[in-house]
N, CA, C and O atoms as a MOPAC input file, in Angstrom:
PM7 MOZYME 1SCF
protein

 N   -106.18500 1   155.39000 1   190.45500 1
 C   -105.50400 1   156.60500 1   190.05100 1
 C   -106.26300 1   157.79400 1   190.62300 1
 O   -107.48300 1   157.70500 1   190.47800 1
 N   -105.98600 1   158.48200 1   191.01100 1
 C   -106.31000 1   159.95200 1   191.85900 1
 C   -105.41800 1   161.29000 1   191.21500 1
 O   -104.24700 1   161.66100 1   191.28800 1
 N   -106.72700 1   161.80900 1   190.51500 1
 C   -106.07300 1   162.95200 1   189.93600 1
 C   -105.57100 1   164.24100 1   190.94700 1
 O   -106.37900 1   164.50000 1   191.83800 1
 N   -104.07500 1   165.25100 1   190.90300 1
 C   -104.00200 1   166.27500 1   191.50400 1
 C   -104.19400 1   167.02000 1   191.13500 1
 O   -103.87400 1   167.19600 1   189.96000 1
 N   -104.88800 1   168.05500 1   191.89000 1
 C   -104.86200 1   169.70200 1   191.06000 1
 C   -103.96600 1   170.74400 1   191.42500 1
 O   -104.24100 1   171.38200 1   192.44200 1
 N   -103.14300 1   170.97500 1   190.90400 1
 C   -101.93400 1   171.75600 1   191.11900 1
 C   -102.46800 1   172.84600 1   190.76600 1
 O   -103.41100 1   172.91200 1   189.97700 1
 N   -101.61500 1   174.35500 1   191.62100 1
 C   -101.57600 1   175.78100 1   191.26100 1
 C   -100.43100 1   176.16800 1   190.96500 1
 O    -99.82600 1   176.98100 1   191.66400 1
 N   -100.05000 1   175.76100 1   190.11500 1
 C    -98.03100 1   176.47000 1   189.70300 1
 C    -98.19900 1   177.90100 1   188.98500 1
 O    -97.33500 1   178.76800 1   189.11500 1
 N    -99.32000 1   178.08900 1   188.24900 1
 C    -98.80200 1   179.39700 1   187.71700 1
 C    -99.94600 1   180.66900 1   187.74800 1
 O   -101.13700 1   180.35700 1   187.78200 1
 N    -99.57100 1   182.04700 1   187.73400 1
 C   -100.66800 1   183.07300 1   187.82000 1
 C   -101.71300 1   183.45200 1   186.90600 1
 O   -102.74200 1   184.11000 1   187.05400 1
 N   -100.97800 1   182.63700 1   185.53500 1
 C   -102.04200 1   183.14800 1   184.61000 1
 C   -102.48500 1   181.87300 1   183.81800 1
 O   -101.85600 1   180.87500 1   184.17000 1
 N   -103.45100 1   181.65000 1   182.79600 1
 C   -103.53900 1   180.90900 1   182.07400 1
 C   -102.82900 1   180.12100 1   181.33000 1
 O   -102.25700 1   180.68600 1   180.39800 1
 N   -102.63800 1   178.72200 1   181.45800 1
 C   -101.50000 1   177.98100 1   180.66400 1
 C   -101.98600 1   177.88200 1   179.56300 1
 O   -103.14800 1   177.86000 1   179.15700 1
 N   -100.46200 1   177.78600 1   178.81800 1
 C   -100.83100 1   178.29600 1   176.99700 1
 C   -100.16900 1   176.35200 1   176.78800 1
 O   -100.21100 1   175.90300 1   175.64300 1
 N    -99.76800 1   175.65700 1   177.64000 1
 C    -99.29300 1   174.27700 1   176.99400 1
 C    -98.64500 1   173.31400 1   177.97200 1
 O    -97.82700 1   173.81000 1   178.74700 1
 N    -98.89600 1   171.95400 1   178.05800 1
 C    -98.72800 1   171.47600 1   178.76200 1
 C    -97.60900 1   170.14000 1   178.20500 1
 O    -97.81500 1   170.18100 1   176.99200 1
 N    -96.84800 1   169.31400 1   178.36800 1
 C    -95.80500 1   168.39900 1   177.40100 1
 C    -94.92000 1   167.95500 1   178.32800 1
 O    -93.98000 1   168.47900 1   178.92500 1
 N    -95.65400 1   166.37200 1   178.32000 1
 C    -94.56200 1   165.36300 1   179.01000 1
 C    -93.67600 1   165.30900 1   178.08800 1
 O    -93.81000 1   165.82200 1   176.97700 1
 N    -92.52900 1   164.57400 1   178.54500 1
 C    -91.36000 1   164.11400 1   178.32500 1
 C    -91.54400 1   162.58700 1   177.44900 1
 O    -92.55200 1   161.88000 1   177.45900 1
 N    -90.44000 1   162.36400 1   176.81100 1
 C    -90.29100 1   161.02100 1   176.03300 1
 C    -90.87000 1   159.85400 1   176.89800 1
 O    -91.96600 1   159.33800 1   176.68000 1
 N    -90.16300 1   159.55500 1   177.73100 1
 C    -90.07500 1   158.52900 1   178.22300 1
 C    -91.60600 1   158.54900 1   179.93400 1
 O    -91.83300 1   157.68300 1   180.77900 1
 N    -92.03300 1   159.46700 1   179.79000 1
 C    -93.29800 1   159.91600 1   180.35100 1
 C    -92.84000 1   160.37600 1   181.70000 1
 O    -93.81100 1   160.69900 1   182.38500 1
 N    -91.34300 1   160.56200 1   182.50800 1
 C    -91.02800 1   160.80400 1   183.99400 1
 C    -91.18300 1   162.21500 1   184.33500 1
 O    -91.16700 1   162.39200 1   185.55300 1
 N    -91.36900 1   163.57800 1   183.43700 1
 C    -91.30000 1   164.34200 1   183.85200 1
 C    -92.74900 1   165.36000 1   182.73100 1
 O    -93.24500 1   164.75600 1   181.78000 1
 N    -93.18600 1   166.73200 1   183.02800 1
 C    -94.28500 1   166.98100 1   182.48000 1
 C    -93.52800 1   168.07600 1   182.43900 1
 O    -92.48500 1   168.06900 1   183.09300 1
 N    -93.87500 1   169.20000 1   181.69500 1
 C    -93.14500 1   170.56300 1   181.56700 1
 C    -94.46200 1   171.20500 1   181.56300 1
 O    -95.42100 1   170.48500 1   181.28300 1
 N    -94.67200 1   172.46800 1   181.83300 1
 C    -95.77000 1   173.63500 1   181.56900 1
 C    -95.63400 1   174.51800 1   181.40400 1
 O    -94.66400 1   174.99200 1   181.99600 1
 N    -96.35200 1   175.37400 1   180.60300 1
 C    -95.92900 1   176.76700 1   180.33600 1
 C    -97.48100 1   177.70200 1   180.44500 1
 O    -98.64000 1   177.31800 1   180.28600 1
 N    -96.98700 1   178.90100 1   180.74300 1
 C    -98.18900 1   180.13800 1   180.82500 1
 C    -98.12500 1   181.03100 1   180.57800 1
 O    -96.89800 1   181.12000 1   180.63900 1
 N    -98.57500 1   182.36400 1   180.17100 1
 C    -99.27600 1   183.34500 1   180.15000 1
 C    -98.31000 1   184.12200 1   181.07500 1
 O    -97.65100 1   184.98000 1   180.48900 1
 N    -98.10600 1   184.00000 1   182.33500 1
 C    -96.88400 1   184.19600 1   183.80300 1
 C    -95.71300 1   183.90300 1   183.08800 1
 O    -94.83500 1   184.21600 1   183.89100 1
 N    -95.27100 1   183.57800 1   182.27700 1
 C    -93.93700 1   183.85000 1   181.62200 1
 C    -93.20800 1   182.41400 1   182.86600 1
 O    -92.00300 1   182.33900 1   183.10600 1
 N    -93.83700 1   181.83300 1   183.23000 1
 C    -92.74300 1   180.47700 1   184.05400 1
 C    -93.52800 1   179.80200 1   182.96800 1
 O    -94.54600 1   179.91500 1   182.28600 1
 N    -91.81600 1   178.54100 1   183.33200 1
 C    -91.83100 1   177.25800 1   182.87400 1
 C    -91.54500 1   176.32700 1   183.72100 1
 O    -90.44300 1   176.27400 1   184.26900 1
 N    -92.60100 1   175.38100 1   183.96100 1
 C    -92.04400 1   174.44500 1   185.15100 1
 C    -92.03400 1   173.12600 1   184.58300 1
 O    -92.60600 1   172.73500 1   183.56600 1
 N    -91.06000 1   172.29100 1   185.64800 1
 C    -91.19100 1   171.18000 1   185.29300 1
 C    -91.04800 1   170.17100 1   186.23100 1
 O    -90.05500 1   170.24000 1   186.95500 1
 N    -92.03400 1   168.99100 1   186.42100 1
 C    -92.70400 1   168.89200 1   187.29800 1
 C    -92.59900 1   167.20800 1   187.01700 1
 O    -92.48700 1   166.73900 1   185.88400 1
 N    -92.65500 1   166.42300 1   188.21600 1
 C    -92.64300 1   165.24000 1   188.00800 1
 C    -93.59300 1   164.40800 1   187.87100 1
 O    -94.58400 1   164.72500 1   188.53000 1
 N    -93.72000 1   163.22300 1   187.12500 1
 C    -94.98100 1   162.70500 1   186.73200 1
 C    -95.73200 1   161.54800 1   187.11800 1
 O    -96.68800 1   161.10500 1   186.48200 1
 N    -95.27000 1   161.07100 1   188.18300 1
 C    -95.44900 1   160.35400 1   189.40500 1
 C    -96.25100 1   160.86700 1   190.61300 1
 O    -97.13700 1   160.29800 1   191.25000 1
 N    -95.65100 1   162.22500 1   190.78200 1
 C    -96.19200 1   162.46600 1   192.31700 1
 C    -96.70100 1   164.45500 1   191.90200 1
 O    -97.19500 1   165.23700 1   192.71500 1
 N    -96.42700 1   164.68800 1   190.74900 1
 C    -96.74200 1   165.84600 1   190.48300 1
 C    -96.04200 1   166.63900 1   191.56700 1
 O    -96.79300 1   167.01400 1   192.46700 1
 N    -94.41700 1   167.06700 1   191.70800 1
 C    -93.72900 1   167.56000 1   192.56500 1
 C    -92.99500 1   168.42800 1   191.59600 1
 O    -92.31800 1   167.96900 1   190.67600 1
 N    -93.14000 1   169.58900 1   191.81600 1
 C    -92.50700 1   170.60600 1   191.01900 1
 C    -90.70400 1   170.28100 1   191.25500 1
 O    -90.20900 1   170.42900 1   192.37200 1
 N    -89.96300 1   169.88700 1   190.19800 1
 C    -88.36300 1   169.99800 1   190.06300 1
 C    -87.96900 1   171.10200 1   190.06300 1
 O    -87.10600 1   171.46300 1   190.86300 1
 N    -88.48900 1   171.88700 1   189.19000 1
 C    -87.66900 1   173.78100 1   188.75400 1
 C    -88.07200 1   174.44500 1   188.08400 1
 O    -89.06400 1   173.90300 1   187.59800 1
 N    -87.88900 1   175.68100 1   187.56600 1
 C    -88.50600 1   176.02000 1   186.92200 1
 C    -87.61000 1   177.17600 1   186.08900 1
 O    -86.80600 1   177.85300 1   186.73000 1
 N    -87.78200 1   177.39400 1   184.56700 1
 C    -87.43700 1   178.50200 1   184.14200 1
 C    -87.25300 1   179.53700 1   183.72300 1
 O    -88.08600 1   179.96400 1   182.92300 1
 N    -86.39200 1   180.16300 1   183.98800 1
 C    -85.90400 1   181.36900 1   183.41600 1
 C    -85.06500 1   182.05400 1   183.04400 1
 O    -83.98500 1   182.01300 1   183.63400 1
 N    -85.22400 1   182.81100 1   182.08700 1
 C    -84.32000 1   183.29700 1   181.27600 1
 C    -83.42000 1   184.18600 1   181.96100 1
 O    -83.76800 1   184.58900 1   183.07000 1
 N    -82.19800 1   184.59700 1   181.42800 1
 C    -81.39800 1   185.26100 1   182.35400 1
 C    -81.56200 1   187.36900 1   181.43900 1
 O    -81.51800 1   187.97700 1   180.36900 1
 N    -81.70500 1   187.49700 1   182.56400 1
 C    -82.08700 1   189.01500 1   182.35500 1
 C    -83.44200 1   189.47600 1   182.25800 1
 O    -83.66300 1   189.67500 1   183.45300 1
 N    -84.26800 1   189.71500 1   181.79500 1
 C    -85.41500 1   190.08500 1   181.92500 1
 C    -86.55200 1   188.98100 1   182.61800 1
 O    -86.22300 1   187.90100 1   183.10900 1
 N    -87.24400 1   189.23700 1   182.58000 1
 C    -88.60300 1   188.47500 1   182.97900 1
 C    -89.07200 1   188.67400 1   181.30800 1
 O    -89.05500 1   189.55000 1   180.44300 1
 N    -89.67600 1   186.63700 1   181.55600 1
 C    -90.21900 1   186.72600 1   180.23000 1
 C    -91.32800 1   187.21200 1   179.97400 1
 O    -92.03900 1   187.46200 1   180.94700 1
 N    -91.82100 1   187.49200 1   178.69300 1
 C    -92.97200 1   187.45800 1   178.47100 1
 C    -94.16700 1   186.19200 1   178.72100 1
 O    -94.16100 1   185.58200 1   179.79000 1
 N    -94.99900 1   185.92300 1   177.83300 1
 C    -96.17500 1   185.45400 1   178.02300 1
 C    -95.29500 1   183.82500 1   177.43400 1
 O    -94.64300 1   184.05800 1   176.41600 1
 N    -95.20300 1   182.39900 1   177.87900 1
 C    -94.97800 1   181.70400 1   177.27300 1
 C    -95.70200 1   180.47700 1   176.42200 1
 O    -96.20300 1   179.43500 1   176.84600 1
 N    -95.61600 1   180.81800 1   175.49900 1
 C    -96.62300 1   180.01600 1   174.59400 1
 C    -96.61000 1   178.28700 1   174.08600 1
 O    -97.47200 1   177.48100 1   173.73600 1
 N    -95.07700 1   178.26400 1   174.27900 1
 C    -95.19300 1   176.77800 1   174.06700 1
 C    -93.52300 1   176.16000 1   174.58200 1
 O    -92.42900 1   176.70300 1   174.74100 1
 N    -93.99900 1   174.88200 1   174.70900 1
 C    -92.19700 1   174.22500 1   175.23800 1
 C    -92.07700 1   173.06300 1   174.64800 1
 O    -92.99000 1   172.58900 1   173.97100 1
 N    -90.94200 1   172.47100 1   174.83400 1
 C    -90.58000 1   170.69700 1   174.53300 1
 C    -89.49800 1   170.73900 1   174.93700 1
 O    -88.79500 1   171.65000 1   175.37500 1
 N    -89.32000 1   169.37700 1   174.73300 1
 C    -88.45400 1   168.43400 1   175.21900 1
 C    -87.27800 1   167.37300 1   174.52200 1
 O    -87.76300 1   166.43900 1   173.88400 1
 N    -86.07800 1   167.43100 1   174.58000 1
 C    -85.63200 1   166.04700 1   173.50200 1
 C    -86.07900 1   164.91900 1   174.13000 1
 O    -86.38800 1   164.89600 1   175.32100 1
 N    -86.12800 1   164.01300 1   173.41500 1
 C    -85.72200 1   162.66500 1   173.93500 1
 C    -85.17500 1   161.93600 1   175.13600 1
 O    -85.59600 1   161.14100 1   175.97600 1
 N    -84.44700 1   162.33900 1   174.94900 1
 C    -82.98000 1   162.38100 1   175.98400 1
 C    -83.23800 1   163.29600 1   177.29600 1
 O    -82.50000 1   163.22500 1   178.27900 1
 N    -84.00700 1   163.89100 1   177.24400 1
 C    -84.96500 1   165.11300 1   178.60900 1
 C    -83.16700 1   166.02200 1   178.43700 1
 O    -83.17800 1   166.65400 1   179.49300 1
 N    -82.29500 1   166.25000 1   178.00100 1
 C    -81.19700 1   166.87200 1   178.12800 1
 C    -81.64600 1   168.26900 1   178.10100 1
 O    -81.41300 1   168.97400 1   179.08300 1
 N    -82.28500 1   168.76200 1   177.05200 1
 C    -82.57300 1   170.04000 1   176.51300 1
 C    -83.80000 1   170.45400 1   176.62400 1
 O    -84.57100 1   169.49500 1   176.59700 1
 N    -84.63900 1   172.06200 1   176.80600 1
 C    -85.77000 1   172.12400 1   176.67200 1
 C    -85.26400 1   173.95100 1   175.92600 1
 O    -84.30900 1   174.72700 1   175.96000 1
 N    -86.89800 1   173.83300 1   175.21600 1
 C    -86.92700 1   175.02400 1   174.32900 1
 C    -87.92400 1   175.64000 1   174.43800 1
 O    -88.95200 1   175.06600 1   174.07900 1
 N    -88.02600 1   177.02200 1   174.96300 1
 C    -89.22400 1   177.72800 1   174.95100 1
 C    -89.86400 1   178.74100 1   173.93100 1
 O    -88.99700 1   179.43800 1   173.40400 1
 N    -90.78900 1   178.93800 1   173.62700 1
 C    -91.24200 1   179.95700 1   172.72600 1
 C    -92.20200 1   181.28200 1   173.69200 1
 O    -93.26200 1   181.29000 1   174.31800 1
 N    -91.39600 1   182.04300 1   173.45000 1
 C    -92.16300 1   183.46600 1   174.42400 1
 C    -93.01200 1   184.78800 1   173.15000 1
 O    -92.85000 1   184.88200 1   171.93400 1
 N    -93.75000 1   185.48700 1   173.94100 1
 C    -94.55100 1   186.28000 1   172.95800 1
 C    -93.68300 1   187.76500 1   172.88500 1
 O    -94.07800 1   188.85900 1   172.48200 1
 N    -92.36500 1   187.37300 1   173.42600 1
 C    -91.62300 1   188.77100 1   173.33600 1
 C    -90.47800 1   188.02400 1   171.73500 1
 O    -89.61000 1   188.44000 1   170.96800 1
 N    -91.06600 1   187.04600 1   171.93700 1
 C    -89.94000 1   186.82000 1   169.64000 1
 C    -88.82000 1   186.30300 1   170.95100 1
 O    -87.96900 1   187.00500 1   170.40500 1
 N    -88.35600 1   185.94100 1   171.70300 1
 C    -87.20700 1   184.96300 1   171.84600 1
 C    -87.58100 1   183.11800 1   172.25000 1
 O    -88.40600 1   182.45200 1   172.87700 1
 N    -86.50000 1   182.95800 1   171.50700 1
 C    -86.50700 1   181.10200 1   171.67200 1
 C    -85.24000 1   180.77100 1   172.08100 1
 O    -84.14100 1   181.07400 1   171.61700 1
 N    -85.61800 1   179.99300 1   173.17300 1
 C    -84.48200 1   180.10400 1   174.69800 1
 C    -84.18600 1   178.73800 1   175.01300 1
 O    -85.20700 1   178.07700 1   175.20400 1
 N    -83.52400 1   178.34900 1   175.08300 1
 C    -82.86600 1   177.05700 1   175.15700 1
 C    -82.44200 1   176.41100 1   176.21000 1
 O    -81.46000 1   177.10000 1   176.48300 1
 N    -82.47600 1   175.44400 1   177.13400 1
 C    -81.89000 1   175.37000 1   178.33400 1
 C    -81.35200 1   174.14400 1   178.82900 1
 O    -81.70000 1   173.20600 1   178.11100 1
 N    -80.65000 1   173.81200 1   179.76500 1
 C    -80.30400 1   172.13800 1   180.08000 1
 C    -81.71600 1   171.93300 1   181.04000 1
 O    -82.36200 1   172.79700 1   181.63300 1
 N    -81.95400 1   170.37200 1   180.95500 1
 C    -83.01500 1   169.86100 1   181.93600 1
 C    -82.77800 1   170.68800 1   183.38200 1
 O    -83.70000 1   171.23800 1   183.98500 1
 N    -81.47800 1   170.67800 1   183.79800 1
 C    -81.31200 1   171.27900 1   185.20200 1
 C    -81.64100 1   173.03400 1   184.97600 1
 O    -81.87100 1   173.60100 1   186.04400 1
 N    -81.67300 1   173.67300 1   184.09200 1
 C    -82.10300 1   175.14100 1   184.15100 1
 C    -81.12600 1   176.08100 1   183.73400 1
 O    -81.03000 1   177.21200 1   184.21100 1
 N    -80.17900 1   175.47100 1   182.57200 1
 C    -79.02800 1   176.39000 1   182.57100 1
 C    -79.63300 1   177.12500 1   181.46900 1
 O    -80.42300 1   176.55800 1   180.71500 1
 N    -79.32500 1   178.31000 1   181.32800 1
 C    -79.92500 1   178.58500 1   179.70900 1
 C    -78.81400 1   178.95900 1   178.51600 1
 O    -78.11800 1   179.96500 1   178.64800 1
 N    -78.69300 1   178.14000 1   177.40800 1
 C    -77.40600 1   177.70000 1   176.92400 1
 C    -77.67400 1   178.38200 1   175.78500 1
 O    -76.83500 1   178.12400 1   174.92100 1
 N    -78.60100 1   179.23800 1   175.39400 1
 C    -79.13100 1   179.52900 1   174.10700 1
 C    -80.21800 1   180.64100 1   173.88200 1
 O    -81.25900 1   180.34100 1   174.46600 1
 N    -80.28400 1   181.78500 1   173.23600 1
 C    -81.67100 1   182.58200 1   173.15900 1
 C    -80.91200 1   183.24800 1   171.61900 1
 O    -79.81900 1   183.69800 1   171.27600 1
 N    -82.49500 1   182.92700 1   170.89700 1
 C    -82.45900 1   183.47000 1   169.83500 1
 C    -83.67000 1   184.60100 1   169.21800 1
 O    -84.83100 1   184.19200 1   169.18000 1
 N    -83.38900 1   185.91200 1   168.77800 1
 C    -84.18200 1   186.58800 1   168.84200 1
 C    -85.29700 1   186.21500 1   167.24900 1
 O    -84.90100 1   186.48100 1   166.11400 1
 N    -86.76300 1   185.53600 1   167.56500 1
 C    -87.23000 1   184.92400 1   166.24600 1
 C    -87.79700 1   186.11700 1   165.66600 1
 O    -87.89400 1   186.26300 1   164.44700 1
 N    -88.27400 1   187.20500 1   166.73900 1
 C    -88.99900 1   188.51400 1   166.26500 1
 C    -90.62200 1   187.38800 1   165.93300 1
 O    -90.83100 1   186.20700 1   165.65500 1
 N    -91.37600 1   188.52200 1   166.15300 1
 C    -93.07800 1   188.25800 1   166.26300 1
 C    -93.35800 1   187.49000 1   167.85700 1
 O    -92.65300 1   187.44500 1   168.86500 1
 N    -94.56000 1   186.99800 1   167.57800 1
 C    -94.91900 1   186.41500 1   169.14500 1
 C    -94.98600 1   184.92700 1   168.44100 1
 O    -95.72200 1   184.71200 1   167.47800 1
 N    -94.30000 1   184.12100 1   168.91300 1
 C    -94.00600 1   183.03300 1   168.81700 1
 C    -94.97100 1   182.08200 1   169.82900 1
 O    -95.25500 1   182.09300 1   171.02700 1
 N    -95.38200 1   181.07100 1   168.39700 1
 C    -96.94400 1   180.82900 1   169.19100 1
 C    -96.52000 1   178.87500 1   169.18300 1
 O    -97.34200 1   178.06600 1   169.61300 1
 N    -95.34500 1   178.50400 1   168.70700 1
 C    -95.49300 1   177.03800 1   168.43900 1
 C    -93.60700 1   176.85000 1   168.75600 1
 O    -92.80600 1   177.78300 1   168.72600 1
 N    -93.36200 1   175.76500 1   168.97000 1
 C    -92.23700 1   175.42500 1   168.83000 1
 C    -91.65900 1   173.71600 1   169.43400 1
 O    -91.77600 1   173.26500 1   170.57300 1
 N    -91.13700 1   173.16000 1   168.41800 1
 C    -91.30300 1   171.41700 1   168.41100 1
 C    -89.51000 1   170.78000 1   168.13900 1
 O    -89.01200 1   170.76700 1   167.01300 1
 N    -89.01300 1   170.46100 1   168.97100 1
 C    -87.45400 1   169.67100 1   168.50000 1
 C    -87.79400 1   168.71500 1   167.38100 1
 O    -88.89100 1   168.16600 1   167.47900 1
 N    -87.09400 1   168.44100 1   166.40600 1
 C    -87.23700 1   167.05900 1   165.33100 1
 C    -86.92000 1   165.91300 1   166.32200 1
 O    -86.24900 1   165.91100 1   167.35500 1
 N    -87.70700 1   164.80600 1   165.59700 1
 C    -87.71000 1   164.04200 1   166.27900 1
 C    -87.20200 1   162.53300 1   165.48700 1
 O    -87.87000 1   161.61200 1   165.01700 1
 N    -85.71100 1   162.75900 1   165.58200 1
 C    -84.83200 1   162.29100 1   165.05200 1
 C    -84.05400 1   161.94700 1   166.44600 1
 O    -83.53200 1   162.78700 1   167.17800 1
 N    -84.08400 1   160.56200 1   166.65700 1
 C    -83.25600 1   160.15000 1   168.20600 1
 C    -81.77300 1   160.06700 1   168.36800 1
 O    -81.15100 1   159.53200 1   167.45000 1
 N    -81.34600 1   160.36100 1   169.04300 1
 C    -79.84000 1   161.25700 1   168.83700 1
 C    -79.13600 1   162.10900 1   168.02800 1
 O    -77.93800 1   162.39000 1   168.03000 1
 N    -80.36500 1   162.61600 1   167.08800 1
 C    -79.97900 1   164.00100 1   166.41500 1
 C    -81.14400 1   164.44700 1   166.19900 1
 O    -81.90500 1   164.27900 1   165.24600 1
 N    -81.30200 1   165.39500 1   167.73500 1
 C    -82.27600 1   166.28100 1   167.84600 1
 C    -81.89800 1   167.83900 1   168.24300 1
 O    -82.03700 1   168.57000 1   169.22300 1
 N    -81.17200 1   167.95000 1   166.52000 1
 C    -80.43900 1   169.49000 1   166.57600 1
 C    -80.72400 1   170.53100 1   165.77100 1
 O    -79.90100 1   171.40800 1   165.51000 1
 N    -82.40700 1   170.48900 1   165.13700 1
 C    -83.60800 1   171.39400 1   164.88500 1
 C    -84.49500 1   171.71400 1   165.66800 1
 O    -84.74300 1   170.80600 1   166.46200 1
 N    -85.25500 1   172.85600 1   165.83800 1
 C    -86.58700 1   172.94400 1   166.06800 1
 C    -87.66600 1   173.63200 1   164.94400 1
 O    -87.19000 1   174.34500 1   164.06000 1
 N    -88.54400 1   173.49100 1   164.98100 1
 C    -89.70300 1   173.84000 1   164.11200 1
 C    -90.11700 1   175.58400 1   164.74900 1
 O    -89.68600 1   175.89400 1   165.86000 1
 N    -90.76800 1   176.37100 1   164.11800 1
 C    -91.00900 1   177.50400 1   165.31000 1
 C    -92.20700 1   178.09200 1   164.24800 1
 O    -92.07000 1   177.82400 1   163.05500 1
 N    -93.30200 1   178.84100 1   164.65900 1
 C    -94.18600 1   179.41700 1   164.29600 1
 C    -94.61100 1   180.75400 1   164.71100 1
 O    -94.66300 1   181.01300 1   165.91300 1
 N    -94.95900 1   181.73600 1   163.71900 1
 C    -95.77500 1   182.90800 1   164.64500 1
 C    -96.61900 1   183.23300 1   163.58600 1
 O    -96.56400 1   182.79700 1   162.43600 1
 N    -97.66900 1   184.30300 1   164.22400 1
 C    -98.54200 1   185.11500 1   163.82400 1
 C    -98.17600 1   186.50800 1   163.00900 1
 O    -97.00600 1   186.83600 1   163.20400 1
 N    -98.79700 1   187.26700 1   162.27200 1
 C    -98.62000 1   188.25900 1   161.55200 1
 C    -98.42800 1   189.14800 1   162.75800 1
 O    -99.23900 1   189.12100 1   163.68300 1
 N    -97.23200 1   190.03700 1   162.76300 1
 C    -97.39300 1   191.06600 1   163.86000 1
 C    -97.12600 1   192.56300 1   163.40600 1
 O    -96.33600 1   192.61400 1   162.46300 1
 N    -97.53800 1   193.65900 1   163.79600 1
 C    -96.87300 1   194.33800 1   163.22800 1
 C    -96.18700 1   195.86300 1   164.52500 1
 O    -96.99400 1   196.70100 1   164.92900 1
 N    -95.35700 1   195.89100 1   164.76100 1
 C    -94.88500 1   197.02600 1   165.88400 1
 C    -94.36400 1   198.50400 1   164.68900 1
 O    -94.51300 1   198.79600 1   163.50200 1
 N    -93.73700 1   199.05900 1   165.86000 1
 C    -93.75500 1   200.17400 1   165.52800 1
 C    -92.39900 1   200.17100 1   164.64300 1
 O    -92.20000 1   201.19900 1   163.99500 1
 N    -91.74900 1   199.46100 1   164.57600 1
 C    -90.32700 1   199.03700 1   163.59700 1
 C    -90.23600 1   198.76300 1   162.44200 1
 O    -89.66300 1   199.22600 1   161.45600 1
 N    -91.31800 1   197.37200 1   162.83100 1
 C    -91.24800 1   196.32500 1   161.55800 1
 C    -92.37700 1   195.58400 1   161.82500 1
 O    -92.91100 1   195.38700 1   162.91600 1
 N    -92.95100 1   194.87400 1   159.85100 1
 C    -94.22700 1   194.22300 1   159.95000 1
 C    -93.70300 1   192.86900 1   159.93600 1
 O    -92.74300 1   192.70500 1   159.18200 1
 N    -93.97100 1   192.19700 1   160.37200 1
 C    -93.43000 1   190.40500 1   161.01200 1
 C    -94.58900 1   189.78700 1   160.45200 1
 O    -95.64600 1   190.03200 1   161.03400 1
 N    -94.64300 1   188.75400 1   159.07000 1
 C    -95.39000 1   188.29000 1   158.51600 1
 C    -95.46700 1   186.87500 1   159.64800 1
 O    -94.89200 1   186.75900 1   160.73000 1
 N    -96.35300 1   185.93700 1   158.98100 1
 C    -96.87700 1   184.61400 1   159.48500 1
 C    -95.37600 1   184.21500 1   159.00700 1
 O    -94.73300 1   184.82000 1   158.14900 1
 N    -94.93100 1   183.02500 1   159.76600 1
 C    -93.86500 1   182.26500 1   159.01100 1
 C    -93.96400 1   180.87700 1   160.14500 1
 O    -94.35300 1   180.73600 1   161.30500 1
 N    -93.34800 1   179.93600 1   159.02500 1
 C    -93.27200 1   178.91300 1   159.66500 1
 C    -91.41800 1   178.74600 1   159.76500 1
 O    -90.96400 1   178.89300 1   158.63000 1
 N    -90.46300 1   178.52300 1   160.65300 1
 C    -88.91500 1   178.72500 1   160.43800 1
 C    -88.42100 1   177.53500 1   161.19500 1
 O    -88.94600 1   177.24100 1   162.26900 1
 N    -87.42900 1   176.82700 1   160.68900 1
 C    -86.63300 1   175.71000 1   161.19800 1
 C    -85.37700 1   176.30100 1   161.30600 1
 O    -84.81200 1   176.57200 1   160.24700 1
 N    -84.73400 1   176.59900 1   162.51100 1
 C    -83.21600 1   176.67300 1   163.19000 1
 C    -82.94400 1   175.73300 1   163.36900 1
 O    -83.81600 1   174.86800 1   163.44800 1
 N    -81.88200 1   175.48600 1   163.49100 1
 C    -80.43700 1   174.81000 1   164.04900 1
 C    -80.08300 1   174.86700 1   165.38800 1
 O    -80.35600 1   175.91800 1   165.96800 1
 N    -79.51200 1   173.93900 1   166.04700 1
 C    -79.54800 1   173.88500 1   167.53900 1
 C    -78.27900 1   172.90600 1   167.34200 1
 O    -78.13500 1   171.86100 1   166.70800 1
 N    -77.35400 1   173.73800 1   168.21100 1
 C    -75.95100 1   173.35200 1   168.55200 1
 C    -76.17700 1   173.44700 1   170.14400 1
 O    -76.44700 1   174.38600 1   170.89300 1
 N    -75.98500 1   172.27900 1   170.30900 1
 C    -76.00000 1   172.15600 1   172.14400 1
 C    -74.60800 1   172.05600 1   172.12500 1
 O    -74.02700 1   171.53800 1   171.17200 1
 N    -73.95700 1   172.56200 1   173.21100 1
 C    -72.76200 1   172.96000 1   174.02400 1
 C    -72.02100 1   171.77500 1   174.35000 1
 O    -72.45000 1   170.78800 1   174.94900 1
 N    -70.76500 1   171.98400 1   173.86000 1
 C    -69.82800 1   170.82300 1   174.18800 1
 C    -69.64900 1   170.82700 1   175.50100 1
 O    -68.92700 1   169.98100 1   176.02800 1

């Protein structure tokens, strides 16, 4: 076995998360990309992004089962949803900087995620610690 050292992203990765079945690796950073990358030959597939802005800092990702769906957690409070191929089917505004985020892991009904943040406070509103479980309706 011969390890590679890849350079995919500009800033510090905040998380790294293979896939179920171990064929693909996802990563996330600090650079607001999400890539995802194969786990064989370490060959970058794609990578994402959200539609309209550039994200913020990304703190964490996963995967279903099924590699169908992936979910990101960004430090701008949105949780973004996407098909394996890069569509983005979903963004929900969680508010705070969203530091965790995990699909249930319930095999063919993986239509929660778990989500976490830190105490924040802006110039609006004070955004306590919370731990929050949404609902996830993937697209007919």
């Amino acid at each position: 076995m011969k390890p590679y050292l890849l350079h995919i992203h500009d800033r510090p990765l905040t998380m790294v998360k293979f896939s179920y079945d171990g064929d693909f690796f996802l990563t996330c950073a600090k650079d607001g990309d999400t890539c995802l990358m194969r786990s064989d030959n370490c060959e970058r597939v794609g990578t994402y992004h959200p539609v309209g802005d550039k994200a913020g800092a990304v703190f964490a990702v996963d995967i279903t089962m099924d590699s169908m769906y992936v979910v990101t957690a960004t430090a701008d409070g949105k949780l973004i949803f996407y098909t394996l191929e890069g569509e983005q089917v979903q963004s929900l505004n969680h508010g705070g900087i969203l530091k965790y985020v995990e699909f249930n892991q319930k095999p063919g009904e993986q239509n929660m995620v778990v989500t976490c943040n830190d105490k924040f406070k802006s110039s609006a509103e004070l955004v306590p610690n919370r731990i929050m479980v949404w609902q996830f309706q993937p697209p007919k």
